[in-house]
C-alpha positions in Angstrom: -73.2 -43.8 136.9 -72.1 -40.2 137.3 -69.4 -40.0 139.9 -69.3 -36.0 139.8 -72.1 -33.3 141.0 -71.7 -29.9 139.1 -73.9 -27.8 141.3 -72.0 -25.1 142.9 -69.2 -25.5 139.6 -68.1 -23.5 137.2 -69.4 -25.0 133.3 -67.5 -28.2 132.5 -64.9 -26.9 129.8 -62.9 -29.3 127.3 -59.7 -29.5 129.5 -62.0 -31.0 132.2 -62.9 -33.6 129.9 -59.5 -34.1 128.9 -58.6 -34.5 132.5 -61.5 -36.8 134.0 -61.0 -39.2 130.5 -56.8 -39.0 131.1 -56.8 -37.9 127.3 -55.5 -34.7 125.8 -57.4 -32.0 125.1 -57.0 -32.9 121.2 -58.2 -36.0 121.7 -61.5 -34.6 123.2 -61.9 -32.4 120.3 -61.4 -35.4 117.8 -64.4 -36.9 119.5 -66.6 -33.9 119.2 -65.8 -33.7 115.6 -66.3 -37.8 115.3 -62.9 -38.5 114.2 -63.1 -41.4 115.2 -60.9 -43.5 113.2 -57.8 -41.3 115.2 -58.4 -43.6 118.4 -59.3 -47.0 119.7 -63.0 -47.7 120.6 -62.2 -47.4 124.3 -60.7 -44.3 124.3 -64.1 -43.1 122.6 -66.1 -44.6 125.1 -63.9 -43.0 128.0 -64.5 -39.2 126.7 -67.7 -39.7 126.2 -68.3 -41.3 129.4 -66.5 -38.1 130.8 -68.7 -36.0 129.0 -71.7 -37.7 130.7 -70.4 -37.6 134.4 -69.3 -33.9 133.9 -72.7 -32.6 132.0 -70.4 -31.4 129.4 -72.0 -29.7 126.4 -70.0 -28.5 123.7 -70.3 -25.0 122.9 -71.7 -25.1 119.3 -70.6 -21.7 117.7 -67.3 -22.4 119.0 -67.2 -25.6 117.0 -68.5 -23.6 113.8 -65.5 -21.6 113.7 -63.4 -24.6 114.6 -64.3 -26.0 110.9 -63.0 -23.6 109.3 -59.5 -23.4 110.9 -56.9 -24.7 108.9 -54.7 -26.5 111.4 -51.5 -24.3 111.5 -50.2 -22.1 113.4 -47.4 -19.3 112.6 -43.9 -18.7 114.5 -43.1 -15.5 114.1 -39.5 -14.3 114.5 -38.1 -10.8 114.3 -34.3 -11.0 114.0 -31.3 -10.2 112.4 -29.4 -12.7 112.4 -28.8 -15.0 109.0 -28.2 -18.2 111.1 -31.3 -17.2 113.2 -32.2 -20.7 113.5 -29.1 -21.7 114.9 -29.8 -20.1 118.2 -30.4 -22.5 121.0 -32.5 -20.4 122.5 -34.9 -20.2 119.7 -34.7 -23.6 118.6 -35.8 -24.6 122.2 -38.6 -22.5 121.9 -39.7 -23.7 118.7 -39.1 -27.2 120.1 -41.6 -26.9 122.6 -44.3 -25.2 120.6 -43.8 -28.5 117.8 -43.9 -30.6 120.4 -47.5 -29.4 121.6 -48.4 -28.7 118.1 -47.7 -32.4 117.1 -49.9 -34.0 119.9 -52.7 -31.7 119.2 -52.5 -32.1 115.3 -51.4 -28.4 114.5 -48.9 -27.5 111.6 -46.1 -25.0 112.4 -45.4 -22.4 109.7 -42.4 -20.8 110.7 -42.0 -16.7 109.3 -38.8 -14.5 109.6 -37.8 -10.7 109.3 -35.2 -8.5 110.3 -36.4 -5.8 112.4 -35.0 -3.2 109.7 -36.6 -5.2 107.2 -37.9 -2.0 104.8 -41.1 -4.0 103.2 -43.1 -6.2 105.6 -44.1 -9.1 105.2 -43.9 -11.2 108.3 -48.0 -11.2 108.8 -48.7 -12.1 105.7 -50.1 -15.7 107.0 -51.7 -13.9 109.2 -53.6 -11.1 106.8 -54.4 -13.8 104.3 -56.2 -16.1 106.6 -53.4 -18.9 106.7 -53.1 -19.9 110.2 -55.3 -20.2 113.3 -52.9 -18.4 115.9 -49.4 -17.2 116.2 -46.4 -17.4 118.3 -44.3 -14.0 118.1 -40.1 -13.9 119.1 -39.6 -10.4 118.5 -35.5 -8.0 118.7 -35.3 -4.7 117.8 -36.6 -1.1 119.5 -39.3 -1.1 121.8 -41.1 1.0 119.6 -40.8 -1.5 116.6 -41.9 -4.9 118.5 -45.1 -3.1 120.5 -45.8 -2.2 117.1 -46.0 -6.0 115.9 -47.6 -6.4 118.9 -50.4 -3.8 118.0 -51.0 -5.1 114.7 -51.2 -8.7 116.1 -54.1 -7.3 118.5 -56.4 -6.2 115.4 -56.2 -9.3 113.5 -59.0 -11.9 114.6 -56.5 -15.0 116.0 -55.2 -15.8 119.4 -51.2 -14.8 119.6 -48.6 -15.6 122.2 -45.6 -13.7 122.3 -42.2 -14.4 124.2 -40.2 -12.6 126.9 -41.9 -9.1 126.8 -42.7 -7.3 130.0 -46.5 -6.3 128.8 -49.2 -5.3 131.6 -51.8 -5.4 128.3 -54.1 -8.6 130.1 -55.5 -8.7 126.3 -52.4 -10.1 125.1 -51.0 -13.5 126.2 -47.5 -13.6 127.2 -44.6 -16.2 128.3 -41.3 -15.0 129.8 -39.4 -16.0 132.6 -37.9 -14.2 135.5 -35.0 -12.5 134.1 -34.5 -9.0 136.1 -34.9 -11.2 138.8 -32.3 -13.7 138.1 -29.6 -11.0 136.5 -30.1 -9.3 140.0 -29.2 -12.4 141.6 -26.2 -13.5 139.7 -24.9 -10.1 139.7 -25.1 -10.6 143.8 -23.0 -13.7 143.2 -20.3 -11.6 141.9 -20.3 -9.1 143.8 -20.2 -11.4 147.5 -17.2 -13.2 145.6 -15.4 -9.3 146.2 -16.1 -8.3 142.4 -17.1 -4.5 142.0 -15.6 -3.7 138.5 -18.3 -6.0 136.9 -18.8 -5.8 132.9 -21.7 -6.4 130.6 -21.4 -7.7 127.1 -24.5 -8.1 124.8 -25.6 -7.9 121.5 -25.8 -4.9 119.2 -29.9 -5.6 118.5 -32.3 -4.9 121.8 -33.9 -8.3 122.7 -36.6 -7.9 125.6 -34.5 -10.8 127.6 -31.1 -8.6 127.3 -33.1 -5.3 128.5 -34.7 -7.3 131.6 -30.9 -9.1 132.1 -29.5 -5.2 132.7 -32.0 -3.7 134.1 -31.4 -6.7 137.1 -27.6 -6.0 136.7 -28.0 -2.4 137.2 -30.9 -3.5 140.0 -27.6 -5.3 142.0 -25.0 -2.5 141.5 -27.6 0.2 142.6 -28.3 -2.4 145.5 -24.5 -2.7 146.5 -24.2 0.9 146.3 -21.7 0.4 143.6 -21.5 2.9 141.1 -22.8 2.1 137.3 -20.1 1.9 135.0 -21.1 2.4 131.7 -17.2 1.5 130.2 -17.6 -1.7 131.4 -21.0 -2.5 129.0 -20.6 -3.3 125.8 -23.8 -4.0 123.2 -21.8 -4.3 120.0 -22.1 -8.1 118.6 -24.5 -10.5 117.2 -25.0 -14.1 119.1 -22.0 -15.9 118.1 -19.2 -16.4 120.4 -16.6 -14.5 118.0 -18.3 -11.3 119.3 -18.4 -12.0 123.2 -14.3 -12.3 122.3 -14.1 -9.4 120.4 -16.0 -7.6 123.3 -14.3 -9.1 125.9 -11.1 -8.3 124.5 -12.0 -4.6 124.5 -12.9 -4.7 128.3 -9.8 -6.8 129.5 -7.4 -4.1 127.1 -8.9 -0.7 128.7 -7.0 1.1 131.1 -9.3 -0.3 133.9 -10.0 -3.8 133.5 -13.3 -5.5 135.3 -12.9 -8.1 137.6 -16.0 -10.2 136.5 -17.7 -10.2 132.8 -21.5 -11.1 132.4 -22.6 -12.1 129.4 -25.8 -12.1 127.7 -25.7 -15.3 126.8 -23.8 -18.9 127.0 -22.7 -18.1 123.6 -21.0 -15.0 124.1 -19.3 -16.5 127.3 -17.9 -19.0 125.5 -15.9 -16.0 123.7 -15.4 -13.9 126.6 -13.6 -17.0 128.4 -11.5 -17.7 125.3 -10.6 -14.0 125.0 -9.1 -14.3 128.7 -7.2 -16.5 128.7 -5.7 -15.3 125.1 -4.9 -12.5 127.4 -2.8 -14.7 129.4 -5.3 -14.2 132.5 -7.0 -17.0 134.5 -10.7 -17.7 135.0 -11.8 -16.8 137.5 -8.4 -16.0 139.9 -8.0 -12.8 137.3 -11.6 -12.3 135.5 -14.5 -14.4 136.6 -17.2 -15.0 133.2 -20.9 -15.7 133.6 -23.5 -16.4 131.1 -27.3 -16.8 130.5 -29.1 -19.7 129.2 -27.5 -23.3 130.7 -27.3 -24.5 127.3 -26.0 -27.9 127.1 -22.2 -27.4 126.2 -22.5 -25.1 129.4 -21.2 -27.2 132.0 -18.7 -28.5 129.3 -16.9 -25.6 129.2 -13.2 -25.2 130.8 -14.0 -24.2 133.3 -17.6 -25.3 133.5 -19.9 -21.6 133.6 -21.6 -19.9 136.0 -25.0 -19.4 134.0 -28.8 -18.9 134.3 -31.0 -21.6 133.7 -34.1 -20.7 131.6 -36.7 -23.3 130.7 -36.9 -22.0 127.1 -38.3 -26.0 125.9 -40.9 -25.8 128.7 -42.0 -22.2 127.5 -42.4 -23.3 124.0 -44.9 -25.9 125.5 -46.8 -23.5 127.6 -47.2 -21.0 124.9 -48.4 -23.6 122.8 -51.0 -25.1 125.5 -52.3 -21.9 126.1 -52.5 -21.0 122.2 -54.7 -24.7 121.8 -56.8 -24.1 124.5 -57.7 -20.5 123.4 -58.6 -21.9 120.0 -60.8 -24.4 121.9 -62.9 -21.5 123.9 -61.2 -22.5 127.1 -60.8 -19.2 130.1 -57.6 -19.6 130.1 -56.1 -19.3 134.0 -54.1 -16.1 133.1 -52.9 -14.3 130.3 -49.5 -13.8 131.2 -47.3 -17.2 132.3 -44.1 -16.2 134.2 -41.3 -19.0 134.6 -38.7 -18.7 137.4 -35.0 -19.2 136.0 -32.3 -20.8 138.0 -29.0 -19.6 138.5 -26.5 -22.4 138.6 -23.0 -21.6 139.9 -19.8 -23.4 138.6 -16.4 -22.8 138.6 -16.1 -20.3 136.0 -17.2 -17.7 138.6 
């Protein structure tokens, strides 16, 4: 017996399904397409018995193109790095898409450049009809990722791309908070008594690093402190050597800051190293903050002041939002904007 009235409801779409069966939304889709054989006889029965109380009807041009998909979706990744992979950021990231991609029986083909890169090739997949969607992690100039971002808009495939600030509602986007939460640990420093506050980053521009100074400079300005551009330093790659090597520069010019952010739990790792090299103590003489909470974070001596982003969590949504666009689905909103968390320990 139907147990659900649709009058005065929008159409019945597969996530409903999905929902009233207590399936995934793949698992819906194997039904449609009778794969049968990928699920026990009740589960069957249970989606199709959903179907039936919701007055679903699968939408049968959508299924068409579903036939000719091939099951794989690209991660895109625009970096300079040679040990790109490495980063824990990234690898969360990628970690949450697979995890998605696994349930709903997508392959991941995983494409690199570097952003100065003279021949491109990184939509190659793309161009030659390879994959289904795309995910898109994108450093360098503006001017060069809104260009990836262009191209990605003319090619006939849902995309997702991470951490950029677009207003474009044609283009699905996950990020997370970051002004926001720069502005606020920056406010941390500063009600600890800090006013000479540095800035260390990497050399390449990263969307996350741009929103992380803009909400620095957002505090100072706040404060009425003055900006200090000695005391920011973009001049390393995202290993922890270079947050010591900038570090090191800071604490050795004639005016030293109080309090070093970082742009990342990486570079902190160096910055703290270079201080107390210097024979300084963190944080009586230099307090050192980071972004990210990656694991070793609250490992460090002394444990770091950082931001917590939910890069795993990201990866997922991003992925959810890239399988239910491939499905037909209205998705709730194009853009999916995570709040961080800033997580204060004794290194500040």
């Amino acid at each position: 017996m139907p147990t659900h009235s649709n009058a005065g409801r929008q159409r019945p779409t597969l996530r409903h399904v999905a929902a009233e069966a207590d399936v995934s939304i793949q698992t819906v889709s194997n039904v449609l397409r009778r794969r049968f054989d990928l699920m026990r006889p009740e589960t069957r029965e249970r989606v199709e018995q959903a179907m039936a109380d919701l007055g679903y009807h699968p939408n049968v041009t959508a299924r068409g193109l579903r036939s000719r998909r091939t099951g794989t979706f690209a991660f895109l990744v625009l970096d300079e790095a040679p040990s790109f992979l490495a980063d824990p950021l990234t690898d969360l990231l990628i970690a949450g898409v697979a995890d998605v991609a696994r349930d709903s029986d997508y392959e991941i083909l995983l494409k690199a450049e570097r952003p100065l890169a003279t021949e491109r090739r990184m939509l190659r997949p793309l161009l030659e009809g390879r994959v289904d969607g795309a995910f898109a992690l994108l450093s360098g100039e503006p001017a060069l990722r809104y260009g990836y971002v262009d191209q990605l808009k003319t090619l006939d495939m849902p995309f997702v791309v991470f951490d950029e600030v677009i207003e474009d509602s044609d283009v699905l986007v996950v990020r997370t908070d970051e002004r926001v939460t720069a502005r606020q640990l920056t406010e941390h420093l500063i009600a600890r008594g800090h006013e000479a506050i540095g800035f260390v980053a990497a050399r390449l521009p990263w969307p996350v690093i741009e929103q992380r100074h803009l909400g620095y400079r957002d505090a100072l300005a706040a404060a009425g402190l003055p900006e200090r551009p000695e005391l920011e330093v973009f001049d390393a790659t995202w290993q922890a050597s270079g947050g010591e090597a900038m570090a090191e520069r800071l604490l050795s010019a004639s005016t030293r800051p109080t309090a070093i952010i970082c742009g990342s739990d990486v570079l902190a790792i160096g910055a703290i190293h270079a201080v107390k090299t210097a024979g300084l103590r963190v944080p009586d003489d230099v307090a050192v903050a980071g972004f990210d909470d990656f694991e070793f974070s609250r490992f460090a001596d002394p444990p770091l002041t950082t931001v917590r982003v939910a890069a795993y969590e990201m990866g997922r949504i991003a992925a959810d939002m890239l399988v239910r666009a491939l499905a037909g689905e209205q998705l709730d909103a194009p853009h999916a904007v995570l709040t961080n968390e800033l997580i204060v320990r004794n290194s500040t």
